[in-house]
C-alpha positions as MATLAB code, in Angstrom:
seq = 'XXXXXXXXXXXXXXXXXXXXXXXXXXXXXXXXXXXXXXXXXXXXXXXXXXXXXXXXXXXXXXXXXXXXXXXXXXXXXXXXXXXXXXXXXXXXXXXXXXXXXXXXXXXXXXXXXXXXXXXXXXXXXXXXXXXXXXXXXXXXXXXX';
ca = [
     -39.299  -43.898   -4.800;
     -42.807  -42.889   -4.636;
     -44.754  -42.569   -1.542;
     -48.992  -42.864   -2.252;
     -51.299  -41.241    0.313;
     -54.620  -42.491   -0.577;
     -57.307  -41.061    1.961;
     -60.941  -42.238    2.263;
     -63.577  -39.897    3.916;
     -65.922  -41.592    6.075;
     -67.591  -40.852    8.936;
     -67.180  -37.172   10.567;
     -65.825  -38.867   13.769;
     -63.563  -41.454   12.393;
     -60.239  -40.231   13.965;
     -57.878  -41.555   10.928;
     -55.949  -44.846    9.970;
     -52.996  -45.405    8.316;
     -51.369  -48.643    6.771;
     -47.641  -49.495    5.462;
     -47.632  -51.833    2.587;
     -45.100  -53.297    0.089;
     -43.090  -51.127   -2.167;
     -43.100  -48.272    0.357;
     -46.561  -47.298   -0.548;
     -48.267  -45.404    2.249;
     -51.673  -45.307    2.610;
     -53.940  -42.869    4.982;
     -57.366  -42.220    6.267;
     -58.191  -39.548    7.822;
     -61.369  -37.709    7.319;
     -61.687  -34.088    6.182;
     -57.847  -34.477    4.950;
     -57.349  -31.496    2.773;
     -53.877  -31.980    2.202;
     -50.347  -33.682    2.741;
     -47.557  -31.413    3.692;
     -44.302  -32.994    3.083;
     -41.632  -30.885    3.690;
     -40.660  -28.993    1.455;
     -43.894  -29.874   -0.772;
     -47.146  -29.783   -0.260;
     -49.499  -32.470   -2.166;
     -52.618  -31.537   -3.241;
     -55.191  -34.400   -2.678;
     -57.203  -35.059   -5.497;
     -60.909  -37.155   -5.183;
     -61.214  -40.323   -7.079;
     -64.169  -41.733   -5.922;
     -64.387  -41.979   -2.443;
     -60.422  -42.035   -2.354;
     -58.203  -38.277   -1.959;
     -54.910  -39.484   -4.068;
     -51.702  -37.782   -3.384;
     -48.049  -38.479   -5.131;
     -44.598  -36.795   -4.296;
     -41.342  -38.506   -5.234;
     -39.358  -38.648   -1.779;
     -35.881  -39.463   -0.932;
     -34.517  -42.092    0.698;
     -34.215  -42.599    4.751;
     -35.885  -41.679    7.573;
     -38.353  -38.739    6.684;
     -40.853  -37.125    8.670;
     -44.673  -36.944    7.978;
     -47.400  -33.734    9.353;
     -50.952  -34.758    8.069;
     -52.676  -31.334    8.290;
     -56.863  -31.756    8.898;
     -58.513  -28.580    9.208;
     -55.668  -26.774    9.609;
     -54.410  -29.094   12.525;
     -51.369  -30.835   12.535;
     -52.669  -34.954   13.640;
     -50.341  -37.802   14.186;
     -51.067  -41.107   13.141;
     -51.061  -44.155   15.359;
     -50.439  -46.667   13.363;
     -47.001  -44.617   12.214;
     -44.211  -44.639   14.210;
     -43.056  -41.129   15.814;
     -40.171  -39.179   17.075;
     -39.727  -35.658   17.694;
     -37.751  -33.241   14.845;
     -38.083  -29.784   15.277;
     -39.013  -29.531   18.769;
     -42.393  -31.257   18.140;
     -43.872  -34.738   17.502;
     -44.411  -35.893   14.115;
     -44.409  -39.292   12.221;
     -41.990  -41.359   10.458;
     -41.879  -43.082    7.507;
     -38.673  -45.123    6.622;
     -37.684  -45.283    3.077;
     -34.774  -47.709    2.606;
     -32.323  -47.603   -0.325;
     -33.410  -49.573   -3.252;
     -30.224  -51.990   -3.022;
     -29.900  -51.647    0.954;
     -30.304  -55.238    1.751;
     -28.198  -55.996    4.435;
     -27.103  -59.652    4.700;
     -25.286  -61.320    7.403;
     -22.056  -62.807    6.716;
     -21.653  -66.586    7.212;
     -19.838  -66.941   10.483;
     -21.283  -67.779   13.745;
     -22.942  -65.010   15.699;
     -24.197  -63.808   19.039;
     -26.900  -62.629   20.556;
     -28.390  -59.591   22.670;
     -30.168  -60.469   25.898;
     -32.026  -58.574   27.651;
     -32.724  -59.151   31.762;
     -33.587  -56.964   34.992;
     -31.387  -57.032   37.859;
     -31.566  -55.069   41.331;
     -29.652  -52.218   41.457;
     -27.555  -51.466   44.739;
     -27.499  -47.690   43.599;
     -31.251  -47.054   42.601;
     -32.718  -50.221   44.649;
     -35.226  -51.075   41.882;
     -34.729  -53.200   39.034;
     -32.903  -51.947   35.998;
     -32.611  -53.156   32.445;
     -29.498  -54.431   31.490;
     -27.988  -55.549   27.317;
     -25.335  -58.109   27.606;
     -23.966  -59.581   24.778;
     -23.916  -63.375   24.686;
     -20.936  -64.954   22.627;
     -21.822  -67.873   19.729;
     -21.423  -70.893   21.864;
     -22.333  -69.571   24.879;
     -26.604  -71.231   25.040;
     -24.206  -74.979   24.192;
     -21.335  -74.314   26.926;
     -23.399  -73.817   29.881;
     -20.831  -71.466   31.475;
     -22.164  -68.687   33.670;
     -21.261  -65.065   32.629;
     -19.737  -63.502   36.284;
     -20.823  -59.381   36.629;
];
């Protein structure tokens, strides 16, 4: 699995975009980008162009990203992030070539999601209740 960082240098206060396309490629913007530090690699960015072109083979599964400008670690918006390591950083998910998961053919629930008043914390709290197959057709009332 491959993971492509391609980074074009704009403007000196563009603050950095980054896109998710098919086949797990990965591409970033961020001006002055020097370099990619994966852990444990670093990538050395290489200019084509107007483009800074990275490649590191990665594994597979959740893996966390620092894109390093200037010596400052900078998290990208448009990745999702968690914290590792007692600190921030983005994720990219890398799914297992044959990972497709595929539901079997039987009849299923569903998750709902509603707010109800709590008599503990008087304010409304989220609540996940689990609806069975035939429940949206029966018209019976769940009772709490």
């Amino acid at each position: 699995m491959h993971v492509y960082s391609l980074c074009h240098q704009r403007r000196a206060d563009d603050v950095g975009s980054c896109k998710r396309f098919r086949d797990f490629q990965v591409h970033l913007h961020f001006p002055y980008l020097q370099f990619l530090w994966n852990v444990p690699f670093t990538i050395t960015l290489e200019r084509e162009g107007d483009l800074w072109i990275g490649k590191v083979e990665v594994g597979t599964g959740l893996i966390g990203r620092f894109v390093l400008v200037d010596g400052n670690e900078v998290l990208s918006p448009a990745l999702p992030f968690s914290f590792s390591s007692n600190r921030p950083m983005n994720m990219i998910e890398v799914p297992e070539t044959d990972a497709g998961i595929e539901p079997k053919d039987v009849s299923h629930g569903s998750v709902v999601m509603d707010l109800f008043r709590s008599h503990i914390t008087n304010r409304l709290e989220r609540i996940y209740v689990y609806l069975p197959p035939d429940y949206q057709s029966s018209g019976k009332q769940l009772l709490f």
